[in-house]
N, C-alpha and C positions, 0 to 999 in steps of 0.2 A: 834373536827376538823370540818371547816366548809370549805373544798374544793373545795364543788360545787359554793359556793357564791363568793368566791376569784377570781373562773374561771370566774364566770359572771362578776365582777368586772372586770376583768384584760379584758374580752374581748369589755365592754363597752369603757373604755382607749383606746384600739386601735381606734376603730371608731371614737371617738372622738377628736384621735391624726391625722386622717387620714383629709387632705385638701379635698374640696369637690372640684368634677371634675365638668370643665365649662360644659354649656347644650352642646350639638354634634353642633348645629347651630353655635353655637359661633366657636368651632373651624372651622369647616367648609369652614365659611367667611374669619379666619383668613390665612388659607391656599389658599383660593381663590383670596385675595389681594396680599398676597406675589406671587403668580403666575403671576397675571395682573401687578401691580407694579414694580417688579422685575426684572420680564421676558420680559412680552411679549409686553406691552409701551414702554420699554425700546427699542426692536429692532425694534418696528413698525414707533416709533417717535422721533429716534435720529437724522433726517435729517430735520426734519417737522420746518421751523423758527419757526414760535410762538407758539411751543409747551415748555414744563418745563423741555423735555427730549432732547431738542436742544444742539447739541456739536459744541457750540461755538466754542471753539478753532482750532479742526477740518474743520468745512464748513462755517463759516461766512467769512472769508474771499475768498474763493472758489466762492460761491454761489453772494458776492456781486460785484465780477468779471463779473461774468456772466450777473449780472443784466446792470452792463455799457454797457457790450459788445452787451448786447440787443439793449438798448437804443439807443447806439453811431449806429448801424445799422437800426434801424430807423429815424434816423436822417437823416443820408444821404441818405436812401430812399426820405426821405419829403423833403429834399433841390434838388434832381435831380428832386421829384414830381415838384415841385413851380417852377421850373428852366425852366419846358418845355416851348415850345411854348401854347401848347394848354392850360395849367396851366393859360395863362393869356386873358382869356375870360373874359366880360366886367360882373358887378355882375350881381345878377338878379334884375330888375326893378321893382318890386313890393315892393320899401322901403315906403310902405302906414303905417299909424298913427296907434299906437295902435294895433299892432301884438297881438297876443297871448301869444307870449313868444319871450322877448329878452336876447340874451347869448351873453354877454360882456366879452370878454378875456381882460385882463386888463396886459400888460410884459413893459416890460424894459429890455437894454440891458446887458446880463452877461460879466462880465470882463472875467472869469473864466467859460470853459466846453460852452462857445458857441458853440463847432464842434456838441456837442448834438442836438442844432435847436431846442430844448422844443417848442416854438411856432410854431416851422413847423411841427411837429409832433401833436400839438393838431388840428393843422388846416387844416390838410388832414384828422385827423379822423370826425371832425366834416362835412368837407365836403362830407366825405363818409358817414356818417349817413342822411345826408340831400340831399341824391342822392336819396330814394325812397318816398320823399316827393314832391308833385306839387300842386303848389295852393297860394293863399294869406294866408292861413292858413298856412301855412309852419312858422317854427321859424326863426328869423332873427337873426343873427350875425354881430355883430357889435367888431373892433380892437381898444381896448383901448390905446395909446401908451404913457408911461407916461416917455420916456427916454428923458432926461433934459440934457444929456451931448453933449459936441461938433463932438462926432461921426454918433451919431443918431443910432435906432437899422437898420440894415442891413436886417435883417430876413421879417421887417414890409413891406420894400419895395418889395420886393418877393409877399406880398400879398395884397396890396393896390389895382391894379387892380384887384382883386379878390372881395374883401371884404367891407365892407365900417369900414373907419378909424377914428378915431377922435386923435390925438395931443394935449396934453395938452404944452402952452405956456413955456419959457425956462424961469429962474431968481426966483425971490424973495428970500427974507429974507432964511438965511439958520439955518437949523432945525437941530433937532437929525434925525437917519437914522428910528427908527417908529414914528416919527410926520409925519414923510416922505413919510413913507408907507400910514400911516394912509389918509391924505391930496390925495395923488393917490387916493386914491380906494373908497374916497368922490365924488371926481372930476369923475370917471369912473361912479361913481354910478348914479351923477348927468347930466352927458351929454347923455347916453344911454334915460335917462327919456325926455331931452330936443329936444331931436332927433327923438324918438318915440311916446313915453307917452305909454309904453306897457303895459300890463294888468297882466304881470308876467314877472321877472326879474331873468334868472341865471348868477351870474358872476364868470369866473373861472382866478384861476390865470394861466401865461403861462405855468405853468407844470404839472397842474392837466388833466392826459387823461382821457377822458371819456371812460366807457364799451360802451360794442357794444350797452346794450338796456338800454343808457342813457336817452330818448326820452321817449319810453313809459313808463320809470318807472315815467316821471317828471310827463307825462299825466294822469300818476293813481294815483299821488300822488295829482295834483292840485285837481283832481276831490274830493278828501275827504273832509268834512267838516272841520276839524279840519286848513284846512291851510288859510282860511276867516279869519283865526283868530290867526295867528303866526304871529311875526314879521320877523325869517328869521326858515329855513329849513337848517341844516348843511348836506352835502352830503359828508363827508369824517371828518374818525377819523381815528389817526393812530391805525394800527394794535397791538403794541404791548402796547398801554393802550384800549384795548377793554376786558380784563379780566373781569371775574366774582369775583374776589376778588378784591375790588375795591370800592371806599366809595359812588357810585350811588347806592343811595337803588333798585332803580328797578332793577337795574342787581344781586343786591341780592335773590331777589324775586324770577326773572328768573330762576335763578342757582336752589332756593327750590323747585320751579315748577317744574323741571327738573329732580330734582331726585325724588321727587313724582309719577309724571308720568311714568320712569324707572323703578324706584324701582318696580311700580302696575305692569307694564309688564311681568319683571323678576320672580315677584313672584310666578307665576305657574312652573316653570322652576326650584325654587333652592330647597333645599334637605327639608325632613322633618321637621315640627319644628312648636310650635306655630307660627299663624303666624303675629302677632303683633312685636313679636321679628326679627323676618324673616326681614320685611319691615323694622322696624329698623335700621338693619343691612346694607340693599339694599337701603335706599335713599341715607346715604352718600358715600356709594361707588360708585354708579352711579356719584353723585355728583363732586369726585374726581377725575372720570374717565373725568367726560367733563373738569374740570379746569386744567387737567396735558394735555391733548391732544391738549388744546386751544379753547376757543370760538370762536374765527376768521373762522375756520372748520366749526363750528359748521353754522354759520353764512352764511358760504358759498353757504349752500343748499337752502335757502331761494331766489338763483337766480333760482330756478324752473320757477316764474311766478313773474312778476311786483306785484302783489298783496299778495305773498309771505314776500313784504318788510317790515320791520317793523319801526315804531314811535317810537322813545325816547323821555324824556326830555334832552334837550340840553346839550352837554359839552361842555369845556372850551375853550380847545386847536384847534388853526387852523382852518385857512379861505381859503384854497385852492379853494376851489366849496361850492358856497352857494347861494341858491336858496333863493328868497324876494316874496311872492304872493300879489298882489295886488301892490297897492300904498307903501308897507314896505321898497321900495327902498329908497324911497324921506324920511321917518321916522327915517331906519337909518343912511341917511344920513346927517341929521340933529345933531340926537343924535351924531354922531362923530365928527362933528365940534363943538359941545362945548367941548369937552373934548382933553386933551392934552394929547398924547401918550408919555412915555417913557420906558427905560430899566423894564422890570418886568412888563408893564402897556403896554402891544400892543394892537393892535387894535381886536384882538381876546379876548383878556380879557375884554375889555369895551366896547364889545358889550354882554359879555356872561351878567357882572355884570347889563347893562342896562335893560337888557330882563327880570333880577330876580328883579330888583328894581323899575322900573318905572310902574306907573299905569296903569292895563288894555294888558301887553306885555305880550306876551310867545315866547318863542323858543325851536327850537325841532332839533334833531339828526334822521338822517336814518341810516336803518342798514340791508344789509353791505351798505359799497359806493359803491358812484357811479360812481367814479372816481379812477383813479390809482397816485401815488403819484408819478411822477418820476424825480422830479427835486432832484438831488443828487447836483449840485451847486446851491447855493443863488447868488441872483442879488443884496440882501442889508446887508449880514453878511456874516464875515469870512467862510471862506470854510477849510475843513480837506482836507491832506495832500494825504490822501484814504480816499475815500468816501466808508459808509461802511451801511446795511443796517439796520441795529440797533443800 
């Protein structure tokens, strides 16, 4: 009889039958995602737009209500502003050569959501931005007005004694509606330089508002070295392609940065455990936790301080506000007139492709903006039936 060896036998089977249990870290983490994920994102960021835990069905249309109802009440602030008596003081006299910085608003008439006033709205804020400046240093503003049609905008004459205006001529050959665009925002780019010859160029369309510290961020931004040397500056990406999952390798980068940095924080903080594994564990949950919450948040905080802002390389989409240093006005506005805009091929696209293609160019993106987007009607495409903000 050999009992004892059988035992041993049979007791080795067991162990060997038996699954080996994950390290404690591993579960740990796993119960610590299911609580953040779960739980507590869930209730913290189901209201938050650009987050991944947005209940759409619920608030987006709530929330984009609100956003008109803002607007439409700005609006008619900035149309009884313009309307005043004292709204029509003569400009100021200092339209000397070669300012520092000219801000070309560049509109046309909306057929649709004119009670809005978008240009009277951007042009009470810029005039309140430009109330605690005095000096020939001060930024000049200049009204691009590119409406061609037999009503003429309404809104311009509101601010022509205000502002100085330029009119582009009525006729020619008729275009697609972004040849169209395109040709505008050549002509704006070009009269502002024939009228000044400034040393730095912002031009916003009429529904891009500026934040309140539009100015100094431009002024800490010209001071960089890097902008001697860009062809344009984008100051506005929309919000819900500013993701970190997203085929700009820097914002990959970012994102890695990011949970590096977490993750090292976290790590005196989370349970026992090697801790190679640990960090492991901790950079892509950090990781997760910023790209389900939103980088737009994240982004946010970087309005601390004008030098808080950050450089990208350029994206694609959208010309609402964008800043030219130096002479890049006259540059791209050359590069646009060779080229023909159509459907798929606007004039944000062939400038993004010129700045990757042409010799000696770059173009760059700030982040966040600088600007707020609030034209919910187009002046040159179909408009939705409800404007909605996604």
């Amino acid at each position: 009889m050999n009992t004892g060896g059988e035992n041993k036998m049979s007791g080795w089977r067991c162990v060997a039958r038996r699954p080996p249990r994950p390290p404690r870290a591993v579960l740990q983490g796993l119960g610590l995602c299911l609580l953040t994920f779960a739980v507590v994102m869930p209730t913290l960021c189901h209201r938050l737009l650009h987050s991944y835990y947005f209940l759409r069905s619920l608030y987006l249309d709530r929330l984009s209500d609100r956003a008109l109802a803002e607007s439409h009440a700005r609006g008619q602030e900035a149309l009884s502003f313009w309307s005043a008596p004292n709204a029509h003081a003569p400009p100021p006299a200092n339209h000397s050569a070669r300012p520092h910085l000219l801000v070309t608003v560049v509109t046309a008439r909306r057929t649709e959501g004119g009670e809005y006033h978008y240009l009277l709205q951007v042009m009470q804020r810029l005039s309140t931005l430009l109330q605690a400046c005095q000096g020939p240093a001060c930024p000049q503003v200049l009204v691009c007005d590119v409406e061609s049609g037999p009503q003429g905008n309404e809104d311009v004459l509101l601010l022509e004694r205000r502002f100085r205006v330029a009119r582009r001529g009525r006729g020619g050959a008729e275009v697609n509606v972004f040849e169209k665009e395109k040709r505008d925002y050549v002509f704006c780019l070009q009269r502002g330089w024939a009228l000044y010859e400034p040393q730095n160029v912002v031009l916003l369309e009429d529904d891009a508002l500026p934040r309140p510290d539009f100015f100094p961020v431009l002024e800490d931004l010209l001071s960089r070295a890097f902008a001697s040397r860009t062809l344009y500056v984008k100051l506005y990406h929309p919000e819900r392609l500013q993701r970190y999952w997203n085929p700009e390798p820097y914002r990959l980068l970012e994102w890695l940065g990011l949970g590096l940095v977490g993750g090292t924080v976290l790590l005196p903080l989370s349970p026992r455990g090697p801790p190679g594994l640990r960090l492991a564990l901790l950079v892509p949950y950090v990781m997760a936790v910023a790209e389900l919450l939103g980088r737009h948040y994240l982004l946010e905080l970087r309005r601390l301080s004008p030098q808080l802002y950050a450089v990208a390389p350029a994206t694609e989409c959208c010309t609402p506000a964008m800043l030219f240093p130096g002479n890049a006005s006259l540059r791209a506005a050359r590069y646009l007139e060779a080229e023909l805009c159509v459907r798929g091929r606007a004039k944000d696209t062939v400038l993004y492709h010129i700045a990757r293609s042409a010799p000696g160019e770059r173009a760059h993106s700030l982040e966040p903006n600088l600007i707020t987007h609030i034209g919910a009607f187009s002046s040159v495409r179909a408009n939705p039936t409800h404007p909605r903000l996604l």
